[in-house]
MIDREN-238077 format. One record per residue (C-alpha): residue number from 1; x, y, z. Coordinates in nm, 2 decimals, decimal comma. Example, Ala and Ser with C-alpha at 12.3 -4.5 7.8 and 13.67 -1.06 7.14 Angstrom:
NODE resi     c1     c2     c3
NODE    1   1,23  -0,45   0,78
NODE    2   1,37  -0,11   0,71
END
This chain:
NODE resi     c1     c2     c3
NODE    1   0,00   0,00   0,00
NODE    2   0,17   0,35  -0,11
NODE    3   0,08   0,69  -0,02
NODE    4   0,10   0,95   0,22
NODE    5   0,11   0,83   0,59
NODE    6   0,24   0,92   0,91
NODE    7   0,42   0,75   1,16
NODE    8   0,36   0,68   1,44
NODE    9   0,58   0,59   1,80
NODE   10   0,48   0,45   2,06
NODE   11   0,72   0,60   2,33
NODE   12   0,71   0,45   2,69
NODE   13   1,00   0,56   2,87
NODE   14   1,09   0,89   2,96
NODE   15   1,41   0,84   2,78
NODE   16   1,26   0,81   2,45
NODE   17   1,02   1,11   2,48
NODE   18   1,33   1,31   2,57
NODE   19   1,46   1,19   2,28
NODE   20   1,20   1,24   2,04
NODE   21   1,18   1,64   2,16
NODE   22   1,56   1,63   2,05
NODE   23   1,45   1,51   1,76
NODE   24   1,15   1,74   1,67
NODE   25   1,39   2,04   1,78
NODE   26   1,71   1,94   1,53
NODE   27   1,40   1,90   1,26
NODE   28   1,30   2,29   1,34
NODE   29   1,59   2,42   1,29
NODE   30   1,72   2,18   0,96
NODE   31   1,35   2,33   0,82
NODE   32   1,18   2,04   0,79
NODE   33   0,79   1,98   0,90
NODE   34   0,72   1,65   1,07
NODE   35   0,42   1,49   1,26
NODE   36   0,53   1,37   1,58
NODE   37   0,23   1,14   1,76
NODE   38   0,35   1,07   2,10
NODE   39   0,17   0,84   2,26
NODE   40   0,23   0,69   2,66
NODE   41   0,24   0,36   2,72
NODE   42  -0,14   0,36   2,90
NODE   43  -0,28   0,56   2,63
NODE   44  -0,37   0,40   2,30
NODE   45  -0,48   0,73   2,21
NODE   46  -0,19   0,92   1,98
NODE   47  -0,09   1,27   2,11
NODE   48  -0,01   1,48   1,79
NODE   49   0,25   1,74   1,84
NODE   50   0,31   1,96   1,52
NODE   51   0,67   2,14   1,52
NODE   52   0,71   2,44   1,32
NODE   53   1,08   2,60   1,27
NODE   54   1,01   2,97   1,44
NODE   55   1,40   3,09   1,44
NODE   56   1,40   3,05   1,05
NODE   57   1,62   3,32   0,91
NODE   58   1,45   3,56   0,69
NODE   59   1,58   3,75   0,43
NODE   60   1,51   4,12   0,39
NODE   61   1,29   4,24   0,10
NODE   62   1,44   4,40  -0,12
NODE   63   1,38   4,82  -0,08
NODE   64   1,27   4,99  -0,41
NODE   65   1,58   5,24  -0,56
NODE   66   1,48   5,57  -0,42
NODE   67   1,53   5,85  -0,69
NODE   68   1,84   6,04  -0,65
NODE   69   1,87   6,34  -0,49
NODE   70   1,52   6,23  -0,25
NODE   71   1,66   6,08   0,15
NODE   72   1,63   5,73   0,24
NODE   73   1,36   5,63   0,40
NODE   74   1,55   5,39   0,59
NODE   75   1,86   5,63   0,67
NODE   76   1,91   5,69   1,02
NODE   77   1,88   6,12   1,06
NODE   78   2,20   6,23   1,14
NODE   79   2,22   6,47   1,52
NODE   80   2,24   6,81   1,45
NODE   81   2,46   7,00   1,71
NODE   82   2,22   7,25   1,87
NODE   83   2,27   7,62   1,82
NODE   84   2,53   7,75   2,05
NODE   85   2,34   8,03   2,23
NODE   86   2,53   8,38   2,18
NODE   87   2,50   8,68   2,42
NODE   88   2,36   8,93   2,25
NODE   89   2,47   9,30   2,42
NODE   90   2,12   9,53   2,52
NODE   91   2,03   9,79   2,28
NODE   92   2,10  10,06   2,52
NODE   93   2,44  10,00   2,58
NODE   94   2,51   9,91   2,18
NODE   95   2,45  10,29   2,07
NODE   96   2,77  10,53   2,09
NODE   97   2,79  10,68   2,43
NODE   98   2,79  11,08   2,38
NODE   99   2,88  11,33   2,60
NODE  100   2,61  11,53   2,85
NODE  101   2,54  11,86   2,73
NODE  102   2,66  12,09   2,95
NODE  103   2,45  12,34   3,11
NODE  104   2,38  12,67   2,96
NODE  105   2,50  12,96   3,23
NODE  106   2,34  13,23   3,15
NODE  107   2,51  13,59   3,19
NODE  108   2,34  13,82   3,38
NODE  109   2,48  14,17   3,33
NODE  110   2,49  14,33   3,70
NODE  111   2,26  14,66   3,70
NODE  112   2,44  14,97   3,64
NODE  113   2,47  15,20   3,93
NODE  114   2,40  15,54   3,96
NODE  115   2,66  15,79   4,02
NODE  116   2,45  16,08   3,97
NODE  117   2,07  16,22   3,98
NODE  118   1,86  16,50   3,94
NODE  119   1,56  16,67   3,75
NODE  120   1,60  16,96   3,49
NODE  121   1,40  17,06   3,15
NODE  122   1,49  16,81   2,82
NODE  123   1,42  16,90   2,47
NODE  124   1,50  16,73   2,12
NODE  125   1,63  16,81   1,80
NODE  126   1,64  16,66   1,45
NODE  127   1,89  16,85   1,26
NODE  128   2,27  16,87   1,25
NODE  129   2,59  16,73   1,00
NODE  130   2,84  16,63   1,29
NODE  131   2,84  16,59   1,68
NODE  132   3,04  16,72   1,93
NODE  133   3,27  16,37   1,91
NODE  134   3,30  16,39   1,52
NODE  135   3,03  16,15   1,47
NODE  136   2,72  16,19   1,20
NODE  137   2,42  16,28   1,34
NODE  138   2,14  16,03   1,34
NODE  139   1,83  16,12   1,46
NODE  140   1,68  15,82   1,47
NODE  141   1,94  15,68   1,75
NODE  142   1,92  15,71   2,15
NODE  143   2,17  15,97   2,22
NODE  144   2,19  16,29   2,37
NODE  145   2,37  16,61   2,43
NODE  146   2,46  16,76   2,75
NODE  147   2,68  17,03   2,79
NODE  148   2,95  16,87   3,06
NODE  149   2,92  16,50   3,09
NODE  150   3,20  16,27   2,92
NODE  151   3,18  16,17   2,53
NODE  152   2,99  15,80   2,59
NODE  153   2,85  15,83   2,94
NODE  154   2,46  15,66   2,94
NODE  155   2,24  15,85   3,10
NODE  156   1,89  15,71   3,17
NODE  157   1,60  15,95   3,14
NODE  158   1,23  15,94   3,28
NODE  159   0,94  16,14   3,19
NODE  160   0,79  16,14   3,52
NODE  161   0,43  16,22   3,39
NODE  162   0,44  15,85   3,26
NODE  163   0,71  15,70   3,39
NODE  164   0,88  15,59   3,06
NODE  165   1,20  15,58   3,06
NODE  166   1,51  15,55   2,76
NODE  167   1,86  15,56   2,78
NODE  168   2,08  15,77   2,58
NODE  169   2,44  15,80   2,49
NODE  170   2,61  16,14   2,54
NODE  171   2,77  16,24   2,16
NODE  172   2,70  16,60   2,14
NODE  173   2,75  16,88   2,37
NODE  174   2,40  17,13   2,47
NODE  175   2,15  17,25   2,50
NODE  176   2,25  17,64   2,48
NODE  177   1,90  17,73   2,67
NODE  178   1,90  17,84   3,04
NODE  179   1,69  17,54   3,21
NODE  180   1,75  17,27   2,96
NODE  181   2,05  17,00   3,04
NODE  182   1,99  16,74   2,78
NODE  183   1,90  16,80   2,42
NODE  184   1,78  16,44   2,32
NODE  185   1,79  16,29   1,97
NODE  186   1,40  16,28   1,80
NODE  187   1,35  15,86   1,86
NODE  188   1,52  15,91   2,20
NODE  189   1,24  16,16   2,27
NODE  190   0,97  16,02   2,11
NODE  191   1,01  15,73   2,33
NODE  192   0,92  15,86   2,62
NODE  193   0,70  16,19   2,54
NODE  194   0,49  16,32   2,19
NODE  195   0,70  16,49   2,01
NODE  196   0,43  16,76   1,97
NODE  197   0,51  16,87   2,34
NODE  198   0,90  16,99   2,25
NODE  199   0,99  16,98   2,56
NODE  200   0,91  16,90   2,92
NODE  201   1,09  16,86   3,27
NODE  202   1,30  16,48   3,31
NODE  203   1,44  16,30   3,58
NODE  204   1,78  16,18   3,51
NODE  205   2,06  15,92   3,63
NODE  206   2,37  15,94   3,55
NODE  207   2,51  15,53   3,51
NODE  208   2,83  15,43   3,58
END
């Protein structure tokens, strides 16, 4: 009779199943399939034991070509050293350093004193080619005449009916009329009075 069978043991001792795992275990790893029925001595019922190899090596399928230039899928990413942290300097103390202003003084010019006062009549006049000092006569600047006083002494005049006041530079020498002692310029006078009135009583201070 031929065909496909198994075969059967009949193992008793426990010598020969020891055996027969050696056996099913070389037949694993050789990769060969076998039917092992063990069966005791008491039992006349076979046991079937099916071995199948489980440390078969496997061979890796074969990866696909990737297109050049694209990563492997399969590379292992490289470490990347992580930025190195840099101290950056504060924006205040990055801009150019520039000197503190220095404070403005202002100068104060000290009053001038008064080395002599007194009241007497003032009139004006508008014409004339040369002063006293050899200067041009401008009527339309703050000087006087006055018939002593030094060439460039400032005398401060005030009209005491409304307390306006002007300073004048002595340039000229006058007036030549009993009760007068300054003969102002026409702006010097007009400063103070109307020029309609052509003359008046002053007070005046001499400055030093």
């Amino acid at each position: 009779m031929t065909g496909r069978h198994s075969r059967t043991r009949r193992i008793s001792s426990p010598a020969g199943i020891a055996a027969t795992a050696a056996l099913g275990v070389a037949l694993a790893v050789g990769g060969a399939v076998g039917a092992v029925h063990l069966t005791s001595g008491t039992d006349a019922r076979p046991v079937a034991i099916e071995l199948t190899p489980s440390a078969l090596p496997t061979s890796p399928a074969p990866s696909s070509p990737s297109p050049a230039g694209s990563p492997s899928p399969s590379s292992t990413p490289s470490a990347t050293a992580s930025p190195t942290s840099t101290r950056t300097q504060a924006a205040s103390r990055g801009k150019a350093r520039t000197a503190a202003p220095k404070p403005t003084v202002k100068k104060t010019t000290p009053a001038p004193s008064v080395v002599q006062s007194g009241s007497c009549g003032a009139s004006f006049y508008s014409d004339g080619q040369l002063t006293a000092n050899g200067e041009n006569f401008n009527p339309d600047a703050l000087t006087a005449a006055h018939k002593t006083l030094a060439f460039g002494t400032k005398v401060r005049v005030t009209n005491p009916e409304n307390g306006k006041s002007v300073v004048v530079r002595i340039n000229d020498r006058g007036p030549f009329v009993d009760g007068r002692c300054l003969d102002l310029s026409r702006a010097a006078f007009a400063d103070i009075a109307s020029l309609d009135v052509g003359a008046m009583t002053v007070r005046y201070e001499v400055l030093g």
